[in-house]
C-alpha positions in Angstrom: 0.0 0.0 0.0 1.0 3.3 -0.9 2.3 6.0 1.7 0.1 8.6 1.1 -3.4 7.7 -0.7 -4.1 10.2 -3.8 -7.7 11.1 -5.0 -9.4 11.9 -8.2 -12.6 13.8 -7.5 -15.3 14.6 -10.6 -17.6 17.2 -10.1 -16.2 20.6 -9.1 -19.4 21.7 -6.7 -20.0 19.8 -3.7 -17.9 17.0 -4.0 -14.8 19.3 -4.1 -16.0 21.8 -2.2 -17.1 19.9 1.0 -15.1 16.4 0.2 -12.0 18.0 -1.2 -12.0 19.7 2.2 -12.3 16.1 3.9 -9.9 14.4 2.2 -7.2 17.3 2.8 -7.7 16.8 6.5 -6.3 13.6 6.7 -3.0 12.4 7.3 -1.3 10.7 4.2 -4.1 11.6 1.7 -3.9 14.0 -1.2 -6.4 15.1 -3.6 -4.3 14.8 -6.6 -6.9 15.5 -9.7 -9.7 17.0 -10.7 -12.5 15.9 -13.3 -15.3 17.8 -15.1 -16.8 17.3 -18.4 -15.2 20.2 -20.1 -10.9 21.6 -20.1 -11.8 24.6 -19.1 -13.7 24.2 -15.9 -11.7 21.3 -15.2 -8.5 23.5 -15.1 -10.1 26.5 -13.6 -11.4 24.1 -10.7 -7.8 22.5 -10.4 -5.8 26.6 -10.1 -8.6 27.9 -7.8 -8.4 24.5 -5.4 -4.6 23.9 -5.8 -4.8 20.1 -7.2 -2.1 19.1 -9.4 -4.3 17.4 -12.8 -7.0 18.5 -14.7 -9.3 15.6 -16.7 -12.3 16.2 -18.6 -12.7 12.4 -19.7 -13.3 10.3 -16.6 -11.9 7.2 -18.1 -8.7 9.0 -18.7 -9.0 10.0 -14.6 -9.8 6.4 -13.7 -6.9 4.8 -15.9 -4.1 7.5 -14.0 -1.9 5.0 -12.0 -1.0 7.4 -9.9 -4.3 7.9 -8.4 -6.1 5.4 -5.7 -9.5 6.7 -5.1 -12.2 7.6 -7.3 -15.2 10.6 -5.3 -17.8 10.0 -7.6 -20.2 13.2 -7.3 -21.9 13.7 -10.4 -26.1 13.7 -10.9 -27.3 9.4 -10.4 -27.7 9.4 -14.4 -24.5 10.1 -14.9 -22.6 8.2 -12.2 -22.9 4.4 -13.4 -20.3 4.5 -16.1 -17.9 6.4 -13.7 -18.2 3.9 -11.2 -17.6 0.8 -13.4 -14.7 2.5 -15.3 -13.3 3.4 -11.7 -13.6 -0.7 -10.5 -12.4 -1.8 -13.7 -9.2 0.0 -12.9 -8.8 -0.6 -9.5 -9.9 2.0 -7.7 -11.4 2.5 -4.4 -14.8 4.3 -5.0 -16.6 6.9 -3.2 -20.2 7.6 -4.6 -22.8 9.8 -4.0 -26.2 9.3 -3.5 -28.6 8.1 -4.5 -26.4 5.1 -5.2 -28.2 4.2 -8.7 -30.7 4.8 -11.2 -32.1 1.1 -11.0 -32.1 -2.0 -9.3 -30.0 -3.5 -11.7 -27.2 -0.9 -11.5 -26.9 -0.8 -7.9 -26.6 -4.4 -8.0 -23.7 -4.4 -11.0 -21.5 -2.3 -9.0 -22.2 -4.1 -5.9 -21.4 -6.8 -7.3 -18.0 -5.0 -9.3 -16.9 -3.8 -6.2 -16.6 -7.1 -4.4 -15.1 -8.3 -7.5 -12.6 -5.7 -8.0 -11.2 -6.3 -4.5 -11.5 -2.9 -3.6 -13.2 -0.3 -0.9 -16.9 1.0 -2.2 -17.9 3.6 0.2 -21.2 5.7 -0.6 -22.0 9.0 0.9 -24.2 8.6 3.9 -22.5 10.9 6.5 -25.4 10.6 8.8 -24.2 7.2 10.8 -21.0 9.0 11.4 -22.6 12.7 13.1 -21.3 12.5 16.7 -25.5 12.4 18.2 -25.9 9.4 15.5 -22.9 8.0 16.9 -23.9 8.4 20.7 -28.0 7.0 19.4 -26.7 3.9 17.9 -24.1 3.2 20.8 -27.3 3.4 23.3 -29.0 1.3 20.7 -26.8 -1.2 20.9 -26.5 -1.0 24.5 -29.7 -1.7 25.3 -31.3 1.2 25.7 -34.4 0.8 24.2 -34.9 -2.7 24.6 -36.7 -4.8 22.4 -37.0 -2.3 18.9 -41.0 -2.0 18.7 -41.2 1.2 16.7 -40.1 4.1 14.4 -40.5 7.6 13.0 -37.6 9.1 10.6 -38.3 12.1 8.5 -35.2 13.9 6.2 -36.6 16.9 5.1 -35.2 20.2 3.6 -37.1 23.5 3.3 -39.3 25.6 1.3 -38.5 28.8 1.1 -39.9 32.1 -0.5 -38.6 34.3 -2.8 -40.7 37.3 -3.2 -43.7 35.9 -2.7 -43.2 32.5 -5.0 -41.8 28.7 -3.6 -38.5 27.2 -4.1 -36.9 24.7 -3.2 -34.0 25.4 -1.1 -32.3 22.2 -1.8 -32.2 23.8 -5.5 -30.4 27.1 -4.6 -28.1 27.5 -1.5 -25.5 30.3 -0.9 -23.2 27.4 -0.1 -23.2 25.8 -3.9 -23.8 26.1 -7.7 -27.4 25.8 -8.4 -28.7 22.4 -8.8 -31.3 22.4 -11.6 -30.7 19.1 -12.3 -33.3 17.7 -8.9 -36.0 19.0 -10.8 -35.6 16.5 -13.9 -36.8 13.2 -13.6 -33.9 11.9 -16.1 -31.8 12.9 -13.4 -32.0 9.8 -11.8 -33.2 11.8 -8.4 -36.2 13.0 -6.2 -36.6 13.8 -2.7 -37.9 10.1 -2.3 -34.5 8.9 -3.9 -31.8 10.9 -2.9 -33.5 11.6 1.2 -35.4 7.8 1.8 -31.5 6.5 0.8 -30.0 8.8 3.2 -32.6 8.1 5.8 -32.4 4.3 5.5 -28.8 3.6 5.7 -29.3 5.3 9.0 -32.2 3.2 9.8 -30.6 0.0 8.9 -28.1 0.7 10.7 -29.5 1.2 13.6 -32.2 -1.6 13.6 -31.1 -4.1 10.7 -33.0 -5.0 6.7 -36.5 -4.1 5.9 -38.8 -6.9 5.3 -41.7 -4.9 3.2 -42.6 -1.8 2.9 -46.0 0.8 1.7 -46.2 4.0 0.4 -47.2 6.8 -1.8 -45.0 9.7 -3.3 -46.0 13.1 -4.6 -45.0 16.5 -6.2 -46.7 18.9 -4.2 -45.0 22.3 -5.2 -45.5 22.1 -9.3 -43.2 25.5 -9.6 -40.0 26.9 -8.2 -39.0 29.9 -9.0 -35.6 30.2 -7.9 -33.7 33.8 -6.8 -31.6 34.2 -10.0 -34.4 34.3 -12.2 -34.4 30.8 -13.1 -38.2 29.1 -13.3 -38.3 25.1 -13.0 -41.1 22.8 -13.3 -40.2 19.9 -11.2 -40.9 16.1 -12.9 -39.6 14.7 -9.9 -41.2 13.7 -6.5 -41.1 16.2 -3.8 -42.5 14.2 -1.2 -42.5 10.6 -0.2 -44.0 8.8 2.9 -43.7 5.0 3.6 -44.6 2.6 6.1 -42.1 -0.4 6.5 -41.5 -3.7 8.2 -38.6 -4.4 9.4 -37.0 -8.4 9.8 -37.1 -8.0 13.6 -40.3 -7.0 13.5 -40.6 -3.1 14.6 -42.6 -1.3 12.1 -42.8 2.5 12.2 -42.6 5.1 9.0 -40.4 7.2 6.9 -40.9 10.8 5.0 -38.8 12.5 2.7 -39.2 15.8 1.1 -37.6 18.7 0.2 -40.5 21.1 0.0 -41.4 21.6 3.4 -41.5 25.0 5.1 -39.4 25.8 8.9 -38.8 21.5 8.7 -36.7 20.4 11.6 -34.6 18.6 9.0 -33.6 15.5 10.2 -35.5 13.4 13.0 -35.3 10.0 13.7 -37.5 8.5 16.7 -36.7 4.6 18.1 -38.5 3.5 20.4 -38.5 -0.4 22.1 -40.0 -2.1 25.3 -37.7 0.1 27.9 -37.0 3.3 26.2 -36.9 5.9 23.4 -34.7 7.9 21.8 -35.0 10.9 19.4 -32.7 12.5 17.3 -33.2 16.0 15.6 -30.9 17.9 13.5 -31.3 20.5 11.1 -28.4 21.1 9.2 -27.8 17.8 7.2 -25.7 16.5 9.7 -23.3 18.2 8.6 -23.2 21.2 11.7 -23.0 20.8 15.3 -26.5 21.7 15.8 -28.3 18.0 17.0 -29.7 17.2 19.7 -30.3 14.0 21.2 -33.5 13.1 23.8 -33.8 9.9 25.5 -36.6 9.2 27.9 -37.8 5.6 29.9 -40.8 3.6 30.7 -40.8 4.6 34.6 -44.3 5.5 36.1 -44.9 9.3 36.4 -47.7 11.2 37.0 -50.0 11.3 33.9 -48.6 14.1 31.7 -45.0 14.3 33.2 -42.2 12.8 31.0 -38.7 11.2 31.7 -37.5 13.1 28.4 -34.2 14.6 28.7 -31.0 15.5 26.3 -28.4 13.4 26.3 -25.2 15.2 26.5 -22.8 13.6 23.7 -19.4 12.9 24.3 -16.7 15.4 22.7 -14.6 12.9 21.8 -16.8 11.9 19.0 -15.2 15.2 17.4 -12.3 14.0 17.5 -11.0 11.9 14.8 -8.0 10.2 15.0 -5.7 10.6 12.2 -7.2 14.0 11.1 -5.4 17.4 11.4 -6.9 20.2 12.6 -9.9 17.9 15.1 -10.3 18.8 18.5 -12.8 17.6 21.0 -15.2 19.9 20.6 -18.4 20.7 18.5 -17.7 21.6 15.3 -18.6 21.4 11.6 -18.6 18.3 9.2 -17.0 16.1 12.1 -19.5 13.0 10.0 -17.7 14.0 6.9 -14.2 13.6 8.5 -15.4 10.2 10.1 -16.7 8.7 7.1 -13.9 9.3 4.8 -11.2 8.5 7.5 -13.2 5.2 7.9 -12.6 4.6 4.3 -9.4 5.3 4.3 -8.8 3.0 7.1 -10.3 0.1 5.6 -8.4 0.4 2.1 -5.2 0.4 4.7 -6.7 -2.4 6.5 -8.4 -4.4 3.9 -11.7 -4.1 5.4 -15.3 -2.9 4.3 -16.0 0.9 4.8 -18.7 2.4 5.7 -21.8 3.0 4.4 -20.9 0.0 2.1 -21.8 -1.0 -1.4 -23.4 -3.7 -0.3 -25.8 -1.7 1.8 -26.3 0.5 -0.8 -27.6 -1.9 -3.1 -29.9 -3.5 -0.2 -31.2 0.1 0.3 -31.8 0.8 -3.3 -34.2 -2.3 -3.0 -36.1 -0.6 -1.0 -36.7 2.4 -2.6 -37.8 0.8 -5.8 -40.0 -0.8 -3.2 -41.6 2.0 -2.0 -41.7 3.5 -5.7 -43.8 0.0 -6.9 -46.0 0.1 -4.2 -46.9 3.9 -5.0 -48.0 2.5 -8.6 -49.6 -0.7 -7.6 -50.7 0.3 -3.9 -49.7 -2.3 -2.1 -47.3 -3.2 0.2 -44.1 -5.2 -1.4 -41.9 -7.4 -0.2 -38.4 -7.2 -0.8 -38.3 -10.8 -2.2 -40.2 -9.8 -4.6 -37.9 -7.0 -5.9 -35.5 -9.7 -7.9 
């Protein structure tokens, strides 16, 4: 294994913005090249970040030998070919979510990646946020006892721009715009891109779905963004499904990015001895969650045990990272997640979230999707 790890990043918004930051923090990596799909924004991305090669042809960026990782960030419909091209060189992979357009392609480079003998890593940062940390430990624990029950909702806002709707998910001050959500081609939609996010944290906590029900929507038919710029979404802006899981708890799951003052993200487990909730507004990503716990001891009607959970510091801390210190601070899940990765390509172990829960989750998306057309519930045996 190589001293120091070098990375090939496409997409010049948030995968180099945010990622490029991530990688940079840890010890022995380097990103080492950038891709887009033209020279000159490829070479304008790779002066203004300082990265030593410019590509505008991913499979010229995935055949550099010089190069170990592969950050994957483009829009879904775009992303297969970049993936397989990165595994049938070698590469490590880092994708972005939603992992696939279909089924069948989350499956082929599930399958690639094992193949290969390489990492697959996909980017759910959520197990890795210090409260999700401190929630599954308790899980785990026992905390909760037996799991009985759940609510999990990912959510982003809708905001106003004099006097008309947009989604904010579309047009941030912290990115490019993203015009792209809004076409179903894509290969994205609140359901897709937030119920993926959602349910690798779910799984994680409480293991596979068994079947799952549910209906998806576009209730916001116009955005009219602040540069001018007036979409007509074909995508779903809503989603809400109830599932099954193996061990038997049952509880629901909403997505949307249309939904005014949300709380974000909130994730409510609840077994035989206690509950815990989880709320957090910034995509993980700042240190703004909170985490409640509360057991099953008598009170007086109307009193609750309810109380926040004070999370450890040390889950800021990364080991291996420059610049971490015990303390709250931003993207501490980004810097766990890729450090995780780049432990288990050292260690030649699986990182985490994996391909191979990827793929499982992408089953039950699809899921969800049938069961909006047929309205029923579906099992995921039946999903091939």
């Amino acid at each position: 294994m190589a001293d120091k790890l070098k990375v090939g990043i496409i997409s010049a918004n948030w995968s180099l913005k945010v990622h490029g930051a991530a990688w940079r923090r840890i010890e022995g990596v380097e990103v080492a090249a950038i891709c887009t799909s033209r020279q000159e924004t490829a070479e304008r991305a790779a002066r203004e970040y300082d990265i030593p090669k410019a590509y505008w042809n991913h499979e010229e960026m995935s055949a550099d030998p010089d190069l170990h990782i592969i950050d994957v960030g483009t829009r879904p419909s775009f992303r297969f070919p970049m993936v397989m091209a990165a595994l049938k060189n070698g590469k490590h992979v880092y994708d972005a979510l939603p992992f696939a357009t279909s089924l069948a392609d989350a499956e082929t480079m599930r399958d690639a990646q094992k193949a290969a003998g390489v990492v697959g890593v996909v980017d759910g940062q959520f197990r890795w946020a210090p409260h999700a940390q401190q929630m599954k430990r308790m899980i785990d624990e026992g905390y909760i006892g037996k799991p009985l029950g759940f609510n999990v909702q990912l959510m982003l806002p809708l905001n106003d721009f004099e006097g008309k709707p947009y989604a904010y998910c579309a047009f941030s001050e912290h990115t490019d715009p993203y015009y792209w959500i809004a076409e179903k081609s894509s290969g994205g939609s609140a359901w897709r891109n937030f119920a993926t996010h959602s349910l690798l944290y779910l799984t994680h906590l409480l293991g596979p779905v068994a079947e799952a029900t549910g209906m998806l929507t576009t209730g916001v038919p116009e955005w009219f963004l602040p540069n001018g710029e007036r979409l007509r979404p074909e995508t779903h802006d809503l989603g809400s499904a109830t599932l099954r899981l193996e061990n038997g708890a049952i509880g629901s799951l909403q997505a949307g990015w249309c939904v005014p003052d949300t709380e974000g993200w909130r994730v409510e487990i609840w077994g035989d001895k206690g509950r815990l909730l989880l709320i957090d507004n910034s995509f993980g990503n700042f240190p703004m969650a909170k985490l409640y716990a509360g057991d099953t001891r008598l009170l007086t009607y109307g009193e609750r045990h309810c109380h926040e959970v004070m999370v450890d510091n040390a889950y800021y801390a990364v080991p291996g990272m420059s610049n971490t210190t015990a303390e709250p601070r931003m993207f501490a899940a980004m810097d766990w997640m890729f450090k995780n990765m780049v432990d288990a390509i050292r260690n030649g172990t699986e990182g985490s979230p994996s391909f191979t829960e990827a793929a499982a989750v992408h089953r039950v998306v699809e899921a969800v999707e049938r069961a909006n057309l047929e309205r029923r519930w579906i099992r995921m045996d039946e999903m091939g």
